[in-house]
C-alpha positions, 0 to 999 in steps of 0.5 A, spaced: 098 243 421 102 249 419 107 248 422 107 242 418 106 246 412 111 251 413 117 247 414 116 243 408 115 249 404 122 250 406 124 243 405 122 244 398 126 252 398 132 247 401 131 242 394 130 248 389 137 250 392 140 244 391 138 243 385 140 250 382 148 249 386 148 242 382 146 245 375 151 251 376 157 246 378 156 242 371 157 249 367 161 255 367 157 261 369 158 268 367 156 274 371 151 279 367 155 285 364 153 292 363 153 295 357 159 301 355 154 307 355 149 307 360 143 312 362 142 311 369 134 311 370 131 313 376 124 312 379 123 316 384 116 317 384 115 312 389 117 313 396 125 312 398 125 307 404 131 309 409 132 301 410 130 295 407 124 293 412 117 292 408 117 285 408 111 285 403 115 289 398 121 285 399 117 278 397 114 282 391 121 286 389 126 289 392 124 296 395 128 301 393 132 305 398 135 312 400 141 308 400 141 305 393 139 312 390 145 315 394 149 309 392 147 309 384 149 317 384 156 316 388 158 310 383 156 313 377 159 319 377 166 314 377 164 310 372 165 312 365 160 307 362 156 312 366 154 318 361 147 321 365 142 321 369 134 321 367 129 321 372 122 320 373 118 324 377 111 326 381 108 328 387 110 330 394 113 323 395 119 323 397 121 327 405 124 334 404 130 333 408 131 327 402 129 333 397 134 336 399 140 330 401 139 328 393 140 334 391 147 334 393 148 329 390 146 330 385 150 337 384 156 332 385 154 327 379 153 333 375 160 336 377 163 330 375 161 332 367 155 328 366 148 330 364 142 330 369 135 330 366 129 330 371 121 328 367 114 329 370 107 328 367 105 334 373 109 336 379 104 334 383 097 334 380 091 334 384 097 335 390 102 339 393 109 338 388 114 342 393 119 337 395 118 333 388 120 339 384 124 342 389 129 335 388 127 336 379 130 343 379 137 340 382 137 338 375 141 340 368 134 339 364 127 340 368 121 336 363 114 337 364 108 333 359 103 338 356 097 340 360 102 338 366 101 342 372 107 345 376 104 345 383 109 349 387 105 352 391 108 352 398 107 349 404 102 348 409 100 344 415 092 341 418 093 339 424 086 335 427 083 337 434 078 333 436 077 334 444 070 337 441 067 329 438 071 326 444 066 330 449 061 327 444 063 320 445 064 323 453 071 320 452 076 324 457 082 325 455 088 325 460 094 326 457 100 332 461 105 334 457 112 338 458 112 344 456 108 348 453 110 347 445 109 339 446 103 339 442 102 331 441 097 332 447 093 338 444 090 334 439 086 331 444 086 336 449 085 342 444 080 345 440 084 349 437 092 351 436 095 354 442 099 360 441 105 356 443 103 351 438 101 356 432 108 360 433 112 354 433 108 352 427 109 359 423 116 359 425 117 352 422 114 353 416 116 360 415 123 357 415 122 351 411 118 355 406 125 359 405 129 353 404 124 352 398 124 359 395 132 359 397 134 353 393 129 353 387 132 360 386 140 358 387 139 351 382 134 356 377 138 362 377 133 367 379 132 371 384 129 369 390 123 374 389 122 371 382 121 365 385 117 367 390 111 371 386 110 364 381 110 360 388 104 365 390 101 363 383 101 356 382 099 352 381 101 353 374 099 351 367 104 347 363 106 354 359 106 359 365 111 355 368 116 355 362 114 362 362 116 363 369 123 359 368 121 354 372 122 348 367 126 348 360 122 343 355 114 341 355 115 333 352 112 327 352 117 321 357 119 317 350 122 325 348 125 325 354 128 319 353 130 320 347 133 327 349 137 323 354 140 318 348 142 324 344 145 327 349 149 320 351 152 320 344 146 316 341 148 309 342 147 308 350 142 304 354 138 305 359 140 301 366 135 302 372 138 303 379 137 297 382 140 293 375 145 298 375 148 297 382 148 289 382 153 289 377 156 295 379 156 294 386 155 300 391 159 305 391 163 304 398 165 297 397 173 297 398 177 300 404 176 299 413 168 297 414 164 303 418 158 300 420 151 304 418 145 302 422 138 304 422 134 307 426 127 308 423 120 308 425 116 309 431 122 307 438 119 301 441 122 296 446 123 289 442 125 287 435 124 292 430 119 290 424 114 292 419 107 287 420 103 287 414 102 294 411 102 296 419 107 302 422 115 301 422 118 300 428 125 302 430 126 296 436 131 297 441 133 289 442 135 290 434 138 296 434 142 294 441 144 288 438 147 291 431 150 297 436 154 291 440 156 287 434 159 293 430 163 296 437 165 288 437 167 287 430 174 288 430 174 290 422 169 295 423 172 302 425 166 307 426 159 307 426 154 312 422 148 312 425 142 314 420 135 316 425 128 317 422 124 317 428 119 322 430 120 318 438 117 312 442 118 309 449 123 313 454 125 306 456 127 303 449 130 310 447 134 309 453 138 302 451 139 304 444 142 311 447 146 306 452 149 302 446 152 307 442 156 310 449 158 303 450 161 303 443 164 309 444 168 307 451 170 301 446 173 306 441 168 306 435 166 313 434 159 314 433 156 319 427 148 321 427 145 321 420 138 325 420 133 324 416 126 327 415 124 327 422 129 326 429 125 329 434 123 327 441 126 319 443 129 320 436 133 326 438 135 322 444 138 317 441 142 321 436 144 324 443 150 319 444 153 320 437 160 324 437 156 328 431 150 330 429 149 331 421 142 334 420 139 336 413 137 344 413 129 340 413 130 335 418 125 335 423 129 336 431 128 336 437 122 336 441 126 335 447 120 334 451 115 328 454 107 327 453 104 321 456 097 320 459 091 316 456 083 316 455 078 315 460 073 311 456 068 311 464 062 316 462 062 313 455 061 306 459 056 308 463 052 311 458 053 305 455 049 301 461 056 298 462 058 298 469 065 295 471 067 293 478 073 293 481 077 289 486 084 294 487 089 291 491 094 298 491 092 305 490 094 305 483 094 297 481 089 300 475 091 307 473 093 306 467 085 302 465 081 306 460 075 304 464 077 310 469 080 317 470 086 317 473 086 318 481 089 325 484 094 319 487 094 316 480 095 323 477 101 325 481 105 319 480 104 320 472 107 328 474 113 324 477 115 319 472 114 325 467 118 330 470 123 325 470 124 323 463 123 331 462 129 333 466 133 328 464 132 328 457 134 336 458 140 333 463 143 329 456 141 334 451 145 340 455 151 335 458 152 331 450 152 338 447 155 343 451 150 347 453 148 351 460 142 349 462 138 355 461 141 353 453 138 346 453 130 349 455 131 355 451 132 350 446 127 345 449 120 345 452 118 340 446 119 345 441 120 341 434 126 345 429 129 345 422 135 342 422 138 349 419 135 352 426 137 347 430 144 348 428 143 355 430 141 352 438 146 349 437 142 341 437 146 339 431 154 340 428 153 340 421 148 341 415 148 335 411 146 328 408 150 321 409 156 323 405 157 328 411 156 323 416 161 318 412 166 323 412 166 325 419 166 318 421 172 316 417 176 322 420 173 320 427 176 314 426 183 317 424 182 316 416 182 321 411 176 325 408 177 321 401 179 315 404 175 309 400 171 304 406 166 300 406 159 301 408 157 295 411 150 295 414 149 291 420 145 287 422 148 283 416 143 282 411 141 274 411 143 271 404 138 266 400 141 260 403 141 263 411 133 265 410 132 258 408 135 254 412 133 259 418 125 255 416 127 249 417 130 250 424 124 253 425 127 260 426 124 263 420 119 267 417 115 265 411 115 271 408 122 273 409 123 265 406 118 266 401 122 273 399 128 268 398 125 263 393 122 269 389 129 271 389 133 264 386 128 266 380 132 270 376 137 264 377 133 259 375 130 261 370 137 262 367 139 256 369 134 252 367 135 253 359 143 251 360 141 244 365 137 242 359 142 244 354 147 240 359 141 233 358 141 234 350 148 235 348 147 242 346 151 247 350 156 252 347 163 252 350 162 258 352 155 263 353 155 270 351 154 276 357 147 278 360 146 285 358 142 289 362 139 295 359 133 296 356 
């Protein structure tokens, strides 16, 4: 039956088309235009997809993305209807390697001669607000609302330990690591830090707390010290903040907005993002194709997806496939390959590393983008790439291996539930929670896992022209920022997607300025395919659904005119459809 009730929801999308299409061919349509002066509005108070996968948020509204964010600044600042930038801000949303990739575009925008103003009612109010302002103070104006709260108070981590509740539930965690500074393990197995672990955690936040100071200090033009000391203070009330120079004006958001009109020359409009960039088009749109494929989410064998409200999931089938489509397609000249992944599957890493060398033997020159996090199996995949770009903020590393699992035997028992068991081998029921591992379970596990072990530092030391003694000083799953991966030399350059795109295209022997076209692969499926996918019974109904939620704009365009069409009323001709608001 629901099957039934699927398919005719998609036969009435079918007709919903046809009928737009037959409505469209009895009139002459106009694209919608853009006003002569813009303000580009920007809302990034919200979290910064890496690629469009929430199905959820795409049925209710086009997710913004990383990509559209960098796409609407880039295009912007060569279009000369664009005059400036306002920007809403928040809390701690948005991921510092992101902070720091948007500032660089940011400073380019700014260089092109156009204004940047960054509004907040608090930089994190009730939170932390580091990354927030950290983006804000790349801005030429940074507002605050009166009675706002500037909280740049630095950055610190609270790590769970919980093998003390797991003895009380007599749950045995059983879980073997390589090497010392792989702590995943440490949170079921410890009850504290490790001095492994602690130094690993000081050295990092030390490191990422200087790139704070160090880029707030050169976008503000104070002295390091200076910002330090108010850093130490915050959070810091509407008046001290002003006082300690870190932001220019106390207003409300209409002020702000105001501002930004003045600033423009008066008559301007206001144009979101999303508005601006489906009129506008993105900013690499003309030239040879280079492929820019995701890898985003926990690395798992299958497709990748985002169920429900549920985890993303960087899925090796679709990442391999998208690999072998771009290596086949004939237009496509280089591959950048953006990864935000804290790992997964050794397996699954392994056949999306396997695309990428197969692309590269078929003559694509792959670069690695990172972006908040490419540490463990994300690491390993971004080892097959020619380059590695990483920001200074990027999580890297953790060339390691942990695997195990909890024996829930002594809670069962505790229980007064016993389990028989029937084996046919040694090992048949090793990876069962119902039993600890067997000392010839235990020494199966310490195989497989010095295997991925050595053969990940194999792959890290041959990919990056390392001694052995290099690769597992710079191993022993140990998680780096990517200014001190750089260091180790785990990564090439220090940079964003702007980097990465000027590195393929001279891989794929283009000029550093050459204009290309960034195309994402796997294509996206327009309206029409997502539709007539459902009626083969090969869709989804939420991707369906999010495709007839897309045709509303057009019909509720289109409607009026096919009824003017019926009356006899319609106009020779029909006026642009401004955007801004």
């Amino acid at each position: 039956m629901l099957r039934f009730i699927v398919r005719l929801f998609a036969f009435i999308g079918f007709l919903v088309i046809a009928a737009v299409v037959a409505g469209v061919v009895l009139v002459t349509r106009h694209e919608p235009a853009l006003p002569d002066a813009i303000v580009l509005e920007l809302d990034l108070k919200q979290p910064l997809a890496e690629a469009n996968t929430d199905k959820l948020a795409r049925f209710f509204g086009r997710e913004t993305t990383m990509r559209d964010v960098l796409d609407t600044l880039e295009r912007g600042r060569r279009d000369p209807r664009v005059k400036g930038v306002l920007a809403h801000l928040g809390g701690d949303s948005i991921g510092f390697a992101q902070a720091q990739e948007l500032r660089t575009a940011m400073d380019r925008f700014r260089a092109s001669g156009r204004f940047a103003i960054a509004f907040a009612e608090s930089y994190g109010e009730g939170g932390a607000g580091n990354r927030s302002y950290l983006l804000a103070s790349a801005f030429d104006e940074v507002w605050m609302q009166p009675l706002g709260m500037l909280s740049f108070t630095g950055l610190a981590a609270q790590i769970p330990f919980a093998r003390a509740a797991l003895d009380k539930l007599d749950i045995q965690p059983q879980i073997l690591q390589r090497e010392e500074y792989k702590s995943l393990a440490d949170t079921f197995t410890r009850t504290d830090f490790t001095p492994a672990h602690r130094e690993m955690m000081e050295s990092l936040l030390g490191d990422l707390t200087n790139q704070l100071v160090d880029g707030v200090a050169k976008s503000r033009r104070l002295p390091p010290a200076a910002v330090r000391t108010a850093m130490d203070k915050a959070p810091l009330l509407d008046k001290e903040a002003l006082d300690a120079k870190l932001i220019d004006r106390l207003g409300y958001a209409d002020e702000a907005e105001d501002a930004a009109r003045q600033r423009a020359g008066g008559r301007v409009e206001l144009v979101e993002a999303q508005d601006y960039l489906d009129v506008a088009g993105p900013a690499h749109r003309s030239g040879p194709t280079v492929a820019l494929i995701h890898a985003v989410g926990t690395i798992t064998s299958g497709k990748s997806e985002k169920p429900g409200l549920g985890e993303v999931t960087a899925g090796s089938e679709t990442i391999a496939k998208a690999i072998e489509d771009a290596a086949e397609d004939p237009d496509v000249k280089a591959i950048l390959f953006r990864i935000d992944s804290g790992g997964g599957g050794v397996s699954a890493s392994e056949t999306i590393r396997r695309a990428l060398t197969k692309a590269r033997e078929s003559g694509k020159p792959v670069v690695a983008s990172m972006g908040d996090t490419a540490a463990s199996g994300g690491y390993w995949i971004a080892l097959a790439a020619d380059k590695i770009v990483a920001s200074p903020a990027t999580l890297t590393g953790s060339i390691g291996v942990v695997a195990g699992k909890m024996s829930a035997a002594a809670l069962s028992e505790r229980l007064g539930v016993h389990w028989g068991t029937i084996e046919t081998g040694p090992n048949a029921g090793m990876w069962s929670p119902l039993r600890p591992f067997s000392p010839s379970a235990e020494e199966r596990l310490n195989a497989i896992i010095d295997s991925s072990y050595n053969t990940f530092l194999t792959r890290v030391a041959e990919a990056r022209r390392l001694t052995p003694e290099q690769a597992r000083a710079a191993a022993k799953g140990r998680v780096w920022s990517g200014a001190q991966a750089r260091e180790l030399g785990l990564v090439d350059e220090l940079g964003g997607q702007e980097t990465a795109l000027v590195l393929a295209k001279q891989a794929a022997g283009l000029d550093a300025e050459a204009p290309v076209t960034l195309t994402p692969f796997p294509r996206p499926k327009s309206t029409t395919e997502e539709i007539l996918d459902l009626v083969s019974g090969k869709g989804d109904l939420v991707e369906a659904a999010h495709a007839l939620a897309a045709l509303r704009p057009l019909l509720a365009e289109v409607g009026p005119i096919v009824q003017a069409v019926r009356s006899g009323e319609l106009q020779a001709r029909m006026p642009p459809v401004g955007l801004g608001r």
